[in-house]
C-alpha positions as protocol buffer text, in pm:
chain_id: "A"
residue {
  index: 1
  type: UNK
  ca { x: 9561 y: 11474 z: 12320 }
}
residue {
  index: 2
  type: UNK
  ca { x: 9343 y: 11164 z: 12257 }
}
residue {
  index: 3
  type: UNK
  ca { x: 9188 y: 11159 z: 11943 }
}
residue {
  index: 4
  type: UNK
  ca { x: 8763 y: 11121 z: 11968 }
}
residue {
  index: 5
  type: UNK
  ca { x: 8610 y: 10901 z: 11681 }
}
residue {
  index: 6
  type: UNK
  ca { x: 8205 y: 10798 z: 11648 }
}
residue {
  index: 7
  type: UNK
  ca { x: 8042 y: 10501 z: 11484 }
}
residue {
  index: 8
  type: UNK
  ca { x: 7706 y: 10504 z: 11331 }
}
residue {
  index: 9
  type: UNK
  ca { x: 7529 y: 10413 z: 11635 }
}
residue {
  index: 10
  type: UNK
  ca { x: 7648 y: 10652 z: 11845 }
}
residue {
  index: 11
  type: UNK
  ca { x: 7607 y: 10928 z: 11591 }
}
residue {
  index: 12
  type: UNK
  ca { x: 7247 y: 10793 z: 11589 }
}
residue {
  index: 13
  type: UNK
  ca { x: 7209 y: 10801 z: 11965 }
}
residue {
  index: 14
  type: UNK
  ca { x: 7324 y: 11131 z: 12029 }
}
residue {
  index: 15
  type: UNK
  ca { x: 7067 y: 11298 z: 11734 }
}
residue {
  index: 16
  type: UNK
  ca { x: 6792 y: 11091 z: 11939 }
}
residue {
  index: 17
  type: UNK
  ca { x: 6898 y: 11191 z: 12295 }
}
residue {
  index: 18
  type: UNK
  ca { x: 7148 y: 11489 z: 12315 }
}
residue {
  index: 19
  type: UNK
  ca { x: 7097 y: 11655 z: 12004 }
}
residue {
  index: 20
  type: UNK
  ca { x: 6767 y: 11888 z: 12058 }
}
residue {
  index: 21
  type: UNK
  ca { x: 6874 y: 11951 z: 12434 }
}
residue {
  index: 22
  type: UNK
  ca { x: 7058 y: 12241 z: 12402 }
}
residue {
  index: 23
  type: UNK
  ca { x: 7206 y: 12222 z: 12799 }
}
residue {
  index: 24
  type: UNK
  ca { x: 7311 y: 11845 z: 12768 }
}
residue {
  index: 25
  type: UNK
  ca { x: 7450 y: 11913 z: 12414 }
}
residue {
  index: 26
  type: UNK
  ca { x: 7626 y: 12213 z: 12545 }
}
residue {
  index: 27
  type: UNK
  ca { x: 7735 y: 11949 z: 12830 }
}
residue {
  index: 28
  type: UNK
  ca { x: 7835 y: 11654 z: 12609 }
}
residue {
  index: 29
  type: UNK
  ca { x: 8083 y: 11913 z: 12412 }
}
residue {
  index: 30
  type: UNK
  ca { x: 8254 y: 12090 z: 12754 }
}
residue {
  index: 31
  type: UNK
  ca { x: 8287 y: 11653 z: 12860 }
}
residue {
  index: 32
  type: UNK
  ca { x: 8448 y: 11574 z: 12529 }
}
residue {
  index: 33
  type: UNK
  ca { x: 8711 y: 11901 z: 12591 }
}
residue {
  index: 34
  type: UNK
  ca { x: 8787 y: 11779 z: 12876 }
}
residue {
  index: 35
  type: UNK
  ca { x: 8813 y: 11438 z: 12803 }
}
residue {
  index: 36
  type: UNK
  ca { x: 9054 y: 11468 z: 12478 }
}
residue {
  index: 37
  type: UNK
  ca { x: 9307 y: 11670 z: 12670 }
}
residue {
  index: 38
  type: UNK
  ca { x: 9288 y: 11385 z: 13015 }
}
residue {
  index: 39
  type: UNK
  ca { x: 9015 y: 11111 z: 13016 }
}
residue {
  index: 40
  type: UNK
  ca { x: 9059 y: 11012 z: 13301 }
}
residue {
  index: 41
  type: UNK
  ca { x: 9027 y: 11391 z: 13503 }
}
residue {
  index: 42
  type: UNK
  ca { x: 8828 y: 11269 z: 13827 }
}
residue {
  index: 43
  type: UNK
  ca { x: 8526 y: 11447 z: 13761 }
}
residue {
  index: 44
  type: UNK
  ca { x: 8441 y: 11265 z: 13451 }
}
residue {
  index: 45
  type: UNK
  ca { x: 8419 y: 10928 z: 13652 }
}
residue {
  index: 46
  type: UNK
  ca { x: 8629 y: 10683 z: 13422 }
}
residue {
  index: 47
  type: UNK
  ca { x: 8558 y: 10356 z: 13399 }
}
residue {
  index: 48
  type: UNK
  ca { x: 8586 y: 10002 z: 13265 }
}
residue {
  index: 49
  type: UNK
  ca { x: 8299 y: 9853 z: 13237 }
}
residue {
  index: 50
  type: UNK
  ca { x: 8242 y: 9472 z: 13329 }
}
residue {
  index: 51
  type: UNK
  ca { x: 7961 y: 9192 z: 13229 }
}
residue {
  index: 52
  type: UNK
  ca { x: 7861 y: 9232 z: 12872 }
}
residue {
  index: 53
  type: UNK
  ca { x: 8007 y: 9506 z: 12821 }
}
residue {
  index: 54
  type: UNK
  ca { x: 8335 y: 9393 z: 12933 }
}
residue {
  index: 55
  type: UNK
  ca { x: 8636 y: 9591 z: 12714 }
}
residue {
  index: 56
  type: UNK
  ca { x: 8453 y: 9890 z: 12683 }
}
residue {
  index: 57
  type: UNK
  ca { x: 8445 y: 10199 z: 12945 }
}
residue {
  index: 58
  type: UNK
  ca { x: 8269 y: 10487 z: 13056 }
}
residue {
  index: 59
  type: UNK
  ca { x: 8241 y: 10864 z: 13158 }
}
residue {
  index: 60
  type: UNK
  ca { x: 7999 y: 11064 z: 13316 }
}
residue {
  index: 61
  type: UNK
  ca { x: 7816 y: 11384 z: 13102 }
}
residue {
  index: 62
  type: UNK
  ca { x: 7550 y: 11438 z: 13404 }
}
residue {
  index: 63
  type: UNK
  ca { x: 7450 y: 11238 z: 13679 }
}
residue {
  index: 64
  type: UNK
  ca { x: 7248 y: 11033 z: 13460 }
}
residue {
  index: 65
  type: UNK
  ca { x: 7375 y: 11038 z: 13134 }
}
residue {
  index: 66
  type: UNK
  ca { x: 7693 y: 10833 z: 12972 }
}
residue {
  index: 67
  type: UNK
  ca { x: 7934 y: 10808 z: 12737 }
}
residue {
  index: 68
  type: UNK
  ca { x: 8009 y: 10435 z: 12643 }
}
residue {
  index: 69
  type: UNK
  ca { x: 8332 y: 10414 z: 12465 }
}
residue {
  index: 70
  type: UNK
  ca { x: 8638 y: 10185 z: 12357 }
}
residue {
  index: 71
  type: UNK
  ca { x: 9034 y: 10236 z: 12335 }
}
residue {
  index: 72
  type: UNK
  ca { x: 9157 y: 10178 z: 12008 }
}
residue {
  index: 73
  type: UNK
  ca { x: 9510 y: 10314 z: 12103 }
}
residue {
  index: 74
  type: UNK
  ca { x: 9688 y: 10485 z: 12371 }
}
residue {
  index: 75
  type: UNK
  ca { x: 9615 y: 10817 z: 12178 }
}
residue {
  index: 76
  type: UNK
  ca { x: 9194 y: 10708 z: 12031 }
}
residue {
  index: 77
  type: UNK
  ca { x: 8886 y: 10614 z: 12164 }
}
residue {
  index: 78
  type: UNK
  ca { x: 8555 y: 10526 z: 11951 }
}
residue {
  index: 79
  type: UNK
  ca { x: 8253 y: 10666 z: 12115 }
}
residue {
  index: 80
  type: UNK
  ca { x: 8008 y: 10367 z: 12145 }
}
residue {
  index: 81
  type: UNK
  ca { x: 7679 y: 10486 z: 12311 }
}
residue {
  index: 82
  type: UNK
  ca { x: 7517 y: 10777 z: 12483 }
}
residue {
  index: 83
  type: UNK
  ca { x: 7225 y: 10773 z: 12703 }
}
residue {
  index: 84
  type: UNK
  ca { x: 7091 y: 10732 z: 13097 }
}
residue {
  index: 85
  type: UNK
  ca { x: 7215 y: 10439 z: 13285 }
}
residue {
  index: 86
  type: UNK
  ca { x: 6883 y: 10223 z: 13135 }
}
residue {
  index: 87
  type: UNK
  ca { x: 6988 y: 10282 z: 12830 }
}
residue {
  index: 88
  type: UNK
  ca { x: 7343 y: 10269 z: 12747 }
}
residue {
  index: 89
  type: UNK
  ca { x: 7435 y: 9946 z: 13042 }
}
């Protein structure tokens, strides 16, 4: 099971863009289920990222919304960002 840590600037993302939406919250949780016990289960589109953002990755909540995040360890991630593709890339 990977372990799921969050920085201050995630934790302030998600209050601005997931936390009053009670169907993406909802979502976001179900993802981050999911995502502890395989991250990279095909639905949740897994990726590394490239450009400036090079060493970080990504999953899909919705069709439009992300999950930016980094591997500390084989066994935990630190959530970076949340947000649509204009605002998290």
């Amino acid at each position: 099971m990977i372990k799921i840590a969050w920085g201050r600037v995630f934790g302030t993302s998600y209050k601005k863009r997931v936390k009053s939406d009670d169907e993406l919250k909802k979502r976001f949780w179900d993802i981050m289920e999911t995502f502890s016990r395989n991250p990279f289960t095909p639905f949740l589109l897994t990726r590394k990222l490239t450009g400036k953002l090079e060493g970080l990755q990504a999953i899909s909540v919705t069709n439009d919304y992300r999950v930016i995040f980094k591997s500390l360890d084989k066994y935990e991630v630190l959530l970076i960002d949340i947000g649509g593709d204009d605002e998290v890339y």
